[in-house]
C-alpha positions as CSV (number, residue, x, y, z in Angstrom):
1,X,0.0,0.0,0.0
2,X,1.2,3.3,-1.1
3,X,0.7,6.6,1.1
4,X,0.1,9.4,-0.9
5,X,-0.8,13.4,0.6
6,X,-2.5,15.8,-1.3
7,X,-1.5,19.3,-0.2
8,X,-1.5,22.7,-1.7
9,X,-0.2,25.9,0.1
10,X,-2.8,26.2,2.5
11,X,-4.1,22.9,2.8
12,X,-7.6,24.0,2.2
13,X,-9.5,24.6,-1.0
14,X,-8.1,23.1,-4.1
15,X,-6.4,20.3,-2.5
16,X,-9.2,18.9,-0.4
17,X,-10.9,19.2,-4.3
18,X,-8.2,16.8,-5.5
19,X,-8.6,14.7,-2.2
20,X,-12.3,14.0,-3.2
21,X,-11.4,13.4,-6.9
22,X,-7.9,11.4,-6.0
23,X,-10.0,9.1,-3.7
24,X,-13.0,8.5,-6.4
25,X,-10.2,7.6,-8.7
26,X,-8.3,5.2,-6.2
27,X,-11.9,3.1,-5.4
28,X,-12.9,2.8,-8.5
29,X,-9.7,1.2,-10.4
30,X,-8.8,-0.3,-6.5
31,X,-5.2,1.2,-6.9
32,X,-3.1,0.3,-3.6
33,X,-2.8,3.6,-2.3
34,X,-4.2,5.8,0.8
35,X,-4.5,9.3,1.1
36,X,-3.5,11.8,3.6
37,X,-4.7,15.9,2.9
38,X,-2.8,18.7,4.2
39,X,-1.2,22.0,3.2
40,X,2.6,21.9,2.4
41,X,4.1,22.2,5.8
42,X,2.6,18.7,6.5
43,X,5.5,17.5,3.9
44,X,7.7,18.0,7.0
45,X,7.5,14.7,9.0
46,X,5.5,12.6,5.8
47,X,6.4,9.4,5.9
48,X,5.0,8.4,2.5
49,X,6.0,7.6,-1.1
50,X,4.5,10.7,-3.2
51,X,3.1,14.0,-2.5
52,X,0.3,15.0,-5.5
53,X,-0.7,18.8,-5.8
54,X,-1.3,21.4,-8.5
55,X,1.5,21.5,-11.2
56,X,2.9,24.7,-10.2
57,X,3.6,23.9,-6.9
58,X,4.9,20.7,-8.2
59,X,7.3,22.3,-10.2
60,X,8.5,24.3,-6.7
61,X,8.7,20.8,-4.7
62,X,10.8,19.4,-7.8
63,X,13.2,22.4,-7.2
64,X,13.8,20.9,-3.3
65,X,15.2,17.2,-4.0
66,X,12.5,15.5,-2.0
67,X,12.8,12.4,-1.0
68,X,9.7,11.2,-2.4
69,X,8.0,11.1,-5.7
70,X,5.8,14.7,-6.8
71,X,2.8,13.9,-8.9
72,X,1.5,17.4,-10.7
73,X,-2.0,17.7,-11.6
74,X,-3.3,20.7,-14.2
75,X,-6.9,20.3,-13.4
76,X,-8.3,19.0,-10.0
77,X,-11.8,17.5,-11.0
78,X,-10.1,15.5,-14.2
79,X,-10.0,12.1,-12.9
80,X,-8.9,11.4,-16.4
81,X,-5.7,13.2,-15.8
82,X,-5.5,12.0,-11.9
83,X,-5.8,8.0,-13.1
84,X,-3.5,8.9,-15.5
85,X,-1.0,10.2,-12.7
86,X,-1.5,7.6,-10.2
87,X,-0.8,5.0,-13.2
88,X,2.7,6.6,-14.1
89,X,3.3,6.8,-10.3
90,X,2.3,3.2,-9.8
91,X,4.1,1.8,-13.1
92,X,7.3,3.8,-11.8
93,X,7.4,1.6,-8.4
94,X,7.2,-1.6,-10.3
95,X,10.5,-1.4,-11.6
């Protein structure tokens, strides 16, 4: 099982949007992962495998060397694009 937060700047808003959305995704294709929702200070402390938030601020995490995987999404209610994402980041931790 794969731990995955979503988290913006403030933790409210758009993330808990892409929460909803990322968790809809997760039960319908039964993808091994469980989500945590907070705003980026939660990062500190994380113990999981990928944070997923809204591609500009995933470009600013991919400036920091984290540890873990950064999933960027464009548009919070696609759960097109979020399956999409959650595939890649799956398929990339079979390998």
């Amino acid at each position: 099982m794969y731990k995955i937060l979503v988290a913006c700047r403030a933790g409210v808003g758009s993330s808990l949007m892409l929460k909803i959305k990322t968790q809809q995704v997760i039960k319908e294709n039964n993808f091994p992962i469980e989500v945590e929702h907070g705003s980026l200070d939660s990062l500190n402390g994380f113990d999981g495998d990928a944070v997923e938030t809204l591609i500009d601020v995933a470009e600013e995490l991919r400036g920091k060397n984290l540890k873990i995987d950064i999933i960027g999404i464009h548009n919070v209610v696609d759960r097109s694009e979020i399956k999409a994402a959650l595939e890649k980041f799956l398929a990339s931790r079979q390998k």
